[in-house]
N, C-alpha and C positions, 0 to 999 in steps of 0.2 A: 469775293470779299474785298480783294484790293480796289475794285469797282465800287462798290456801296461804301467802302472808307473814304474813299478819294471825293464821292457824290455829297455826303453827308459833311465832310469838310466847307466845302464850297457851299452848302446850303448853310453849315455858323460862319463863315462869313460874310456872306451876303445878306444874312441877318442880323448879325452883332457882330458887325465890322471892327467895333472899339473893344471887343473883349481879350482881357490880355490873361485874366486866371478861369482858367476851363478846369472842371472836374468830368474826368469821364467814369462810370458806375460801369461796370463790366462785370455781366455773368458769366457762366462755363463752356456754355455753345458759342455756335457762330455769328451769333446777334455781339454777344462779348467780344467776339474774334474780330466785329466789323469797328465796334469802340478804338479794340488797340490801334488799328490800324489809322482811326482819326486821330488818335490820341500822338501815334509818331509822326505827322505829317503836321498839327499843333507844338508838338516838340521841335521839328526842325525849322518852327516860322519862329522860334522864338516866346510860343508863349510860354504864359508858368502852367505845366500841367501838371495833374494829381491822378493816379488813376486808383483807383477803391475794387476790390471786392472780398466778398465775404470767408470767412474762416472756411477752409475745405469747397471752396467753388472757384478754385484756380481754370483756365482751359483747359478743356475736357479732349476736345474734339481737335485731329491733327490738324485740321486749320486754323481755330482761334491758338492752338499749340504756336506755332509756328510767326500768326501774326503777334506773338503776346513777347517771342527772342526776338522779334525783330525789334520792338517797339524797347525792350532794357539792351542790346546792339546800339541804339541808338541814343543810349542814355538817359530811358526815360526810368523813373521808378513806381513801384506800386506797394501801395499798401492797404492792409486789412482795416474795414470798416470800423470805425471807431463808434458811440452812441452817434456821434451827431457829426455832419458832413462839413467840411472846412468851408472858410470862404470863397465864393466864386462870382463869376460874372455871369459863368452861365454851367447851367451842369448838365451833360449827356446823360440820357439812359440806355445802356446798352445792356441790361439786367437780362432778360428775358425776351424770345421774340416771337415770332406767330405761331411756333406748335405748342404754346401754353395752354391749357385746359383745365387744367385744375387749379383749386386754389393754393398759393405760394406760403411755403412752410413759414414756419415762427420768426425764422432770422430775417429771411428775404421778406418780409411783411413786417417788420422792425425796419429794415433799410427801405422800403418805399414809402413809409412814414417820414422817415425822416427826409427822404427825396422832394414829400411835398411840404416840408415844412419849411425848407431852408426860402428865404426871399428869391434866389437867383430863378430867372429862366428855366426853363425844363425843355429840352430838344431831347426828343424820343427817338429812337432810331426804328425804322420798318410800326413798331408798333407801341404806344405803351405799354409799360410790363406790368403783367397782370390784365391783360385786358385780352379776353379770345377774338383775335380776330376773324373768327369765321362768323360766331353770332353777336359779335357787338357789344355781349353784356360781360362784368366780371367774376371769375366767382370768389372772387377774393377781392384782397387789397390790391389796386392797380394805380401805377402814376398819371398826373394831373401834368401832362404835357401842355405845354405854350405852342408848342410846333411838333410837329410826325412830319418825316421825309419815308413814305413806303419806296422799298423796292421793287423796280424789277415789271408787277403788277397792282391792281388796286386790292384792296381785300375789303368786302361785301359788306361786312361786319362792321368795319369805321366810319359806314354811311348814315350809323340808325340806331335808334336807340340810346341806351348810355354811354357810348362810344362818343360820342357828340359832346358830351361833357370832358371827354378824356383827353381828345385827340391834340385841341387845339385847331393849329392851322394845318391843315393837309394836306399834300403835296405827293407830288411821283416822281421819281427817276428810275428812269426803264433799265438805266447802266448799259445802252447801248446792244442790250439783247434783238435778234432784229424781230420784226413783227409775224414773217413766217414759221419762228418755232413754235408759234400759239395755234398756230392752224389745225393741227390733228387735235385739241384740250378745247372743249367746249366751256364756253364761261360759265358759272355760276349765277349771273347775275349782272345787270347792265345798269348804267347808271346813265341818268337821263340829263339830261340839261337844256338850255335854250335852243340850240343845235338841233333837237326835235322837235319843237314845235312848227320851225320851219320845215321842217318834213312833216309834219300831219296835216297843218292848216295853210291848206292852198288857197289861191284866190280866187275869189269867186268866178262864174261866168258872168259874162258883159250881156247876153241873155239869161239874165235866170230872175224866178221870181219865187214868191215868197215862201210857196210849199214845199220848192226843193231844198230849202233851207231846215222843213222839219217843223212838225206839229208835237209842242210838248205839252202834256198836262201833270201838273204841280198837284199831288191828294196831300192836304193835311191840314192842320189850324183848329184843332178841336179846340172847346171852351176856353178860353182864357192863355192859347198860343196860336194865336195868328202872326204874332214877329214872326214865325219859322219860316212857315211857308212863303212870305212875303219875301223875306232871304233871297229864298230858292228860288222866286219866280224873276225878282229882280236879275238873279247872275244867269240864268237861262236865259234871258234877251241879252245881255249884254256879253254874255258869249256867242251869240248868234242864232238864235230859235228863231225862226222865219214868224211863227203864231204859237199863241201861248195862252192857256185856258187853267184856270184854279177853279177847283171842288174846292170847300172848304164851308163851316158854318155860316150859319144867317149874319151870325154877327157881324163877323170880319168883314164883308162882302163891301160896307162900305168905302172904309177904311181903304185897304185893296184897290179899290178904284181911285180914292183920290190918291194915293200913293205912286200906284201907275197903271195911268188912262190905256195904257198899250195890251192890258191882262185884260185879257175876258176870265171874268168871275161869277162862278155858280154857286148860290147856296143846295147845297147837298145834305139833305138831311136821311136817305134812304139810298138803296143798292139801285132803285129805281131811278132814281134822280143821275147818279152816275154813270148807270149803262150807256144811253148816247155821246156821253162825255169819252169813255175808254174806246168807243167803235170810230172814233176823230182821231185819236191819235197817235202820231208814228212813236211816242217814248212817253213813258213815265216816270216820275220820280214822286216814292211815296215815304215817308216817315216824319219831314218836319214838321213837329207839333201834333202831329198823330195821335198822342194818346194808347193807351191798353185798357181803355173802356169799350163797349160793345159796338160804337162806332167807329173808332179805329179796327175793332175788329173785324168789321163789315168790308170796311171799304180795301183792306190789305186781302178778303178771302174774293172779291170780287177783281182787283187789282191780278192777282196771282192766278184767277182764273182765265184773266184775258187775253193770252198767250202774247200779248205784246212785248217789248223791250222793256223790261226794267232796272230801276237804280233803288235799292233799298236804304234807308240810311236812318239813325234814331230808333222811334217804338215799331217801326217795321221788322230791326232788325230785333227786340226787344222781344216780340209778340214771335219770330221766326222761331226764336230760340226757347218760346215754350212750345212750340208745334214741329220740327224740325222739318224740313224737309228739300227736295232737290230743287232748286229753281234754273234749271239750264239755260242759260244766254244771259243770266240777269245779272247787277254790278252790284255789290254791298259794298258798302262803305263803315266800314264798323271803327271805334277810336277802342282802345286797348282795351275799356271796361268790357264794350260791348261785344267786343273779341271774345272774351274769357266767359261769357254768358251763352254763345254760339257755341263754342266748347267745352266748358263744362270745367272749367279750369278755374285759377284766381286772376288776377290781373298781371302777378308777378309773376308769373309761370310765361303769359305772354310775351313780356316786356325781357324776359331771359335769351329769348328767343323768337327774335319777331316773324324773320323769313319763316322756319316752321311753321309759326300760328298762322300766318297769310296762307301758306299753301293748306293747311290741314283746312281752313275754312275753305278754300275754294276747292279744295278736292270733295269735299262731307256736299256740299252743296251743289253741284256740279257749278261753279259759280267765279266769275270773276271779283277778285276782292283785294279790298284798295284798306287795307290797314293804315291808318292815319296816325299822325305822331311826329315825333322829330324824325328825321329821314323815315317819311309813308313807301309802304310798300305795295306795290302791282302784284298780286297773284292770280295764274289762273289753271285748271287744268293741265295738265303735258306742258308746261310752257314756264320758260326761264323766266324767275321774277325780274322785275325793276324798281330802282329805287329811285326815287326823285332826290336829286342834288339843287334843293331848291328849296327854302321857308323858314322862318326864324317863330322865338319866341314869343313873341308880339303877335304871331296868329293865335294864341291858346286862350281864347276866348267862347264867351257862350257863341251861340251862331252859325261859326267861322265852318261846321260841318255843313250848317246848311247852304251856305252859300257855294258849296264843294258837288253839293248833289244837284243842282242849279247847273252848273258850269257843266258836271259830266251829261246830263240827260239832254242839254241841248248840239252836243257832239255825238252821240248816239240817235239821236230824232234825225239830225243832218245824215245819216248813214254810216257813220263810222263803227265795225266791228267794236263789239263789247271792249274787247282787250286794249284798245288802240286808243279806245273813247275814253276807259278809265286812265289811262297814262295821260294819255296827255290833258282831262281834263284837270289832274291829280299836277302835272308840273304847271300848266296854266296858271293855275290857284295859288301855287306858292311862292310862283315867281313874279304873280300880282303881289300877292304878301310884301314880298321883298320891297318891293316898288313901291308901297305903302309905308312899309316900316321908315325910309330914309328920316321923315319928320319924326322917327322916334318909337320904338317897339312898346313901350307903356301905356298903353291906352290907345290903342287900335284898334280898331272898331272893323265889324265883318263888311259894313256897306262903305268904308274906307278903300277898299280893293274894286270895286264897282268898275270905275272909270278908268283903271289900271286892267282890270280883265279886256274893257274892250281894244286897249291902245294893241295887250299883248296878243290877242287874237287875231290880228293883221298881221298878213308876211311881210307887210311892208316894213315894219317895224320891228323886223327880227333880222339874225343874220342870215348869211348866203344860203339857199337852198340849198336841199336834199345831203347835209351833210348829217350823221345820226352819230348817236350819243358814244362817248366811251364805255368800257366795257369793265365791271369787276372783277377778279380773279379769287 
């Protein structure tokens, strides 16, 4: 506790270096206990502090006990919550901390009201209060931090979903814990970042030619959605598909070509037409612009027949979830709606809980599944998820999944295991986003990422090899 007081000090200074009135919010655990502890080491630099907490939620626990006399020892005072919080420059939350799970009774959901009403800052201490940190989402009222400093380790939950609105800026201090007392505690969950890429995408051979690069075919473009496909076929070359072939309608076919001379394009109007198209190729990616007409129906029961690699994504996975069934080795790509259609759920039920709903899809499915969203999730069988620490709002566009399905089927065609191909073509994707956004998150556009996919697809352009992602707790 004297650890995580002492961390979380240095983290409001280092941040609002000029703040002289700090209010600290302290509940009756150790999250409280770690407040006081900032709040006396604020006391003795001279600032004005105030420390708050609620009628009958004094410290509970003989640590926050203990750090709560040290902190009036030292001459600081506290006082019970008033309606509305005094003035500050910046004000801690140290209300509640990660064993929260339920929703926070009438008083404490009055004090986190008024937490986010007041103008100052909000530094959250391990977590905002009111927010679980195991699944991300609240079930209640939770504060609107500006900054989270987690201790100790990361928690899984602040990576995804509504957490992301919460957290603010987010940070770690380990407090010096060393890294061998984590060795017997298996993580929960990894988080992925730049770091992996350079471990997945190696450099090519100085002999190698175009097939060991991987044959991918693109199914989709029914009537009047050929942009989909076109997407998808685009970010598979430009993540690296050695040769690349689109089924798709009569129509588009021209189009398609003059867009790019590099796509072999087939009008596919029957299972016939397809056949020697599925027997070429080492990966598939089927759903953009697919359709749930009788042709989309075709070509997903003939796809799903061909025991090849597949990447589901759209009315593939639309059309999966009125037919259910196990598709082993294959990658879905499903966004929360399309999640909760797979499962039979609402969309809020997912979005409460996202690690579950990834896993429950790839377990029902025997199935690698790439739940998409603010922090997208990796799921797949027996195997710890990942979460991509990587993508902004400026990707939440039409498109934006198809250029995803694109990017992962042409890392699967090159040979990379299901699991390996969906991560990293899932951090690929977002950390192009990123690279795109600079000019501006409003009006980003999916074929904006293009030439950002292929920069970030080279190790050359990434950091030092084989160093692999941090780890969640």
């Amino acid at each position: 506790m004297r650890r995580a007081g002492q961390a979380a000090w240095q983290y409001l200074l280092g941040r609002w270096p000029a703040a002289q009135r700090i209010v600290v919010v302290c509940g009756p655990g150790n999250n409280g206990g770690d407040g006081y502890v900032l709040a006396t080491l604020a006391h003795r630099s001279g600032r004005q502090v105030g420390v708050l907490h609620l009628p009958g939620h004094g410290p509970r626990t003989p640590l926050a006990q203990r750090a709560c006399t040290d902190y009036v020892a030292a001459g600081g005072r506290i006082e019970l919550f008033p309606e509305t919080l005094p003035h500050a420059d910046v004000v801690v939350d140290a209300l509640f901390g990660i064993g929260l799970t339920r929703p926070a009774d009438a008083a404490s959901a009055a004090l986190i009201d008024a937490i986010n009403a007041q103008p100052a800052p909000v530094f959250s201490l391990d977590v905002p209060s009111g927010l679980d940190a195991d699944l991300g989402s609240a079930p209640g009222r939770a504060v609107d931090a500006d900054a989270t400093l987690q201790f100790i380790v990361r928690h899984a939950g602040l990576y995804s979903g509504e957490a992301l609105e919460k957290t603010g800026s987010l940070d770690l201090d380990e407090l010096g814990v060393a890294a061998e007392a984590f060795e017997p505690v298996a993580p929960c969950a990894s988080l992925l970042d730049a770091r992996a890429l350079a471990y997945w995408l190696l450099p090519r051979r100085r002999n190698t030619h175009k097939g060991e690069s991987g044959r991918v075919l693109c199914i989709g473009g029914d009537h009047g959605h050929g942009g989909a496909v076109a997407l998808c076929a685009d970010a598979a070359l430009r993540s690296g598909a050695g040769l690349l072939s689109v089924a798709t309608r009569a129509e588009h076919v021209a189009a398609l070509l003059a867009r790019r001379p590099e796509a072999m394009v087939s009008a596919v109007e029957s299972g016939q037409a397809l056949a020697p198209l599925l027997d070429q190729a080492d990966a598939i990616a089927i759903g953009p612009g697919l359709g749930q007409g009788d042709w989309g129906r075709a070509m997903l029961r003939l796809a799903l027949a061909s025991a090849k690699p597949l990447v589901l994504d759209a009315d593939a996975l639309n059309l999966l979830a009125t037919h259910p069934q196990a598709v082993p080795g294959a990658i879905l790509t499903p966004h929360p709606g399309e999640a909760a259609r797979l499962l039979g759920i609402d969309t809020a039920q997912v979005q409460r809980d996202r690690f579950a709903a990834a896993q429950a899809i790839a377990d029902r499915h025997e199935a690698v599944t790439v739940l998409k969203g603010a922090g997208t999730i990796i799921a797949a069988p027996s195997a710890s998820p990942r979460v991509v620490g990587a993508g902004n709002p400026g990707m939440a566009v039409g498109g934006m999944g198809d250029l995803l399905t694109g990017v992962i089927v042409a890392l699967r065609a090159g040979g990379m295991p299901p699991f390996e191909a969906a991560s990293a073509g899932a951090l690929l994707h977002s950390m192009a986003g990123d690279a795109a956004a600079v000019d501006g998150e409003r009006g980003l556009l999916p074929s904006d990422l293009l030439p950002h996919l292929r920069r970030l697809a080279n190790p050359d352009a990434l950091p030092a090899r084989h160093e692999r992602a941090g780890e969640a707790g």
